[in-house]
C-alpha positions, 0 to 999 in steps of 0.5 A: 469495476475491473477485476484482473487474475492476479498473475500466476496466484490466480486470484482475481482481484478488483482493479482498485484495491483497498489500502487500509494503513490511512484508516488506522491508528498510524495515520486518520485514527477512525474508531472501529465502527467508523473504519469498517464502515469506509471499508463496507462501503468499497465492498458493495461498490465492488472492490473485493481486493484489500491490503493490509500489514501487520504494522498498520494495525488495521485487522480489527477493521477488516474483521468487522468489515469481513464478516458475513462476506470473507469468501468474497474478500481477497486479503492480503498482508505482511510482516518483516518476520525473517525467522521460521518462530517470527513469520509463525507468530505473524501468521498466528496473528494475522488468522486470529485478529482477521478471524478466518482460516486462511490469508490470500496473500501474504508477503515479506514487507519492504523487501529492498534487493536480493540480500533482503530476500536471501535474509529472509529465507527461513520465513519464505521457507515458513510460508511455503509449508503454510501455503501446503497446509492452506493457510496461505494461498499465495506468496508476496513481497512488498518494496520500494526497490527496483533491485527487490521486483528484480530479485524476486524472479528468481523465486518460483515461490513468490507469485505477488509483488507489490511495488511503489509505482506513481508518475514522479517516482517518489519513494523509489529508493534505487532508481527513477520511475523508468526504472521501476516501469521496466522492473515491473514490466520483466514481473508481469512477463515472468507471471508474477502478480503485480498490485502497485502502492503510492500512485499518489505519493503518499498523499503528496500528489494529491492536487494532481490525483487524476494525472496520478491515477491516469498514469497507473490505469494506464499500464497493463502491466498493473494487475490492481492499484493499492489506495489509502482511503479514509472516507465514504467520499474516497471510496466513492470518488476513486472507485469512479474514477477507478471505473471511468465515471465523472465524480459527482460535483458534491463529492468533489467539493467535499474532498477538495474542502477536506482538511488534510495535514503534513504526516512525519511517520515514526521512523524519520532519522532527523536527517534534515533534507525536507528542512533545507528544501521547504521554501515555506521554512515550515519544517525543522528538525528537533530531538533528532525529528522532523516537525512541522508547523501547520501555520506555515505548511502549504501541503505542497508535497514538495519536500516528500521528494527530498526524504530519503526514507519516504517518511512524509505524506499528506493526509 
């Protein structure tokens, strides 16, 4: 495994990073024992760096994943806490559900410009005071936004940006992709730490997964590389892939076998884009919600592109 110094954090993180959301109740569901047991065995094939958020409700895994090797272990999570009583009670939450006395890196999630920021700047302010107290050793934002990565340079305090980043583009809400590589490329000149999210478009590029992770092995500029795994056979065929090894045929097949479905997250607005693009007429809109019919769903991830609020994965 490639392990990199996370800009001017000084973490050193594996190339490969652990995203947890797809473990927890928000998308695959696993049981603790179960979810542990995918993050376990990323660990002792060498990825030391995961990531987690307060919304994902995925710490009890970590917890139990941890345990007995928490030093070794680079964490980092996030909130959407703008007050100094919102981003203490996050805090509070992440040290006491992850049972550990400090937390890596810990980020304001899904910051969008420099007005996101400058809204939020009571809970900076919080986790600069923490990170003097060594509860937190070092600040982060996560987005979707080219205009985000810009306006986070203008913060010395903010040392780790987490931005989406994949070949296509999908999910960058401002921009295309050469905007996003360009915003990226200013960061990771200015010292900022850079751990990208999405190089499969939240499961939409599936099919094209080793173009997709072709693309952001690629770049430099990229410190480590967020992915959502729920299995042993993800961990196994990423970290690989992640290392420039050929899969093996057997772990290959049983992925490529893997059921996986249309995912609808909880905030779409029923704005009906991905109903009027799916050629396979397999999405409509009911009681303000997109809903999809499995028995017409192809999983071809087309209609991702077409949401403007990056509500649809596969999984």
């Amino acid at each position: 495994m490639d392990y990199r110094i996370l800009g001017s954090s000084g973490l050193r993180v594996s190339r490969l990073c652990f995203g947890s959301l797809t473990i927890g109740p928000l998308q695959a569901g696993l049981d603790l024992e179960e979810g542990a047991s995918v993050i376990r065995a990323a660990f002792d094939m060498g990825v030391n760096f995961i990531d987690t958020a307060e919304l994902y409700r995925t710490y009890d895994y970590i917890r139990k994943a941890a345990e007995g090797r928490r030093k070794d272990i680079i964490i980092s999570t996030k909130c959407y806490a703008y007050t100094r009583e919102g981003a203490e009670k996050s805090l509070r939450k992440a040290l006491d559900e992850l049972n550990t006395d400090y937390i890596d890196i810990f980020s304001l999630h899904e910051q969008e410009s420099e007005h996101t920021l400058k809204g939020h700047q009571e809970a900076i302010e919080y986790f600069i005071k923490a990170k003097e107290k060594g509860y937190i050793r070092s600040i982060g934002i996560s987005t979707h936004a080219i205009a985000a990565v810009r306006a986070s340079l203008k913060y010395k305090d903010i040392e780790v940006i987490h931005p989406i980043l994949n070949k296509r583009g999908l999910g960058i809400i401002d921009g295309d992709v050469n905007g996003m590589l360009e915003a990226v490329a200013e960061a990771y000149n200015a010292g900022k730490g850079i751990y990208s999210m999405k190089p499969l478009g939240g499961g939409n590029m599936i099919k094209d997964s080793i173009q997709c992770f072709d693309f952001v092995l690629s770049n430099d500029n990229l410190h480590s590389i967020a992915v959502g795994m729920q299995s042993y056979e993800e961990v196994a065929s990423n970290v690989m892939i992640f290392e420039g090894k050929q899969v093996p045929e057997d772990i290959r097949q049983k992925l490529e076998k893997k059921k996986r479905r249309l995912l609808i997250d909880y905030w779409c607005s029923g704005c009906g884009s991905c109903s009027g693009k799916c050629a396979q007429k397999a999405i409509s809109v009911e009681k303000g919600k997109a809903v999809v019919d499995p028995s017409k769903c192809v999983l071809c991830g087309y209609c991702s592109a077409y949401c403007p609020d990056f509500c649809i994965k596969v999984v």
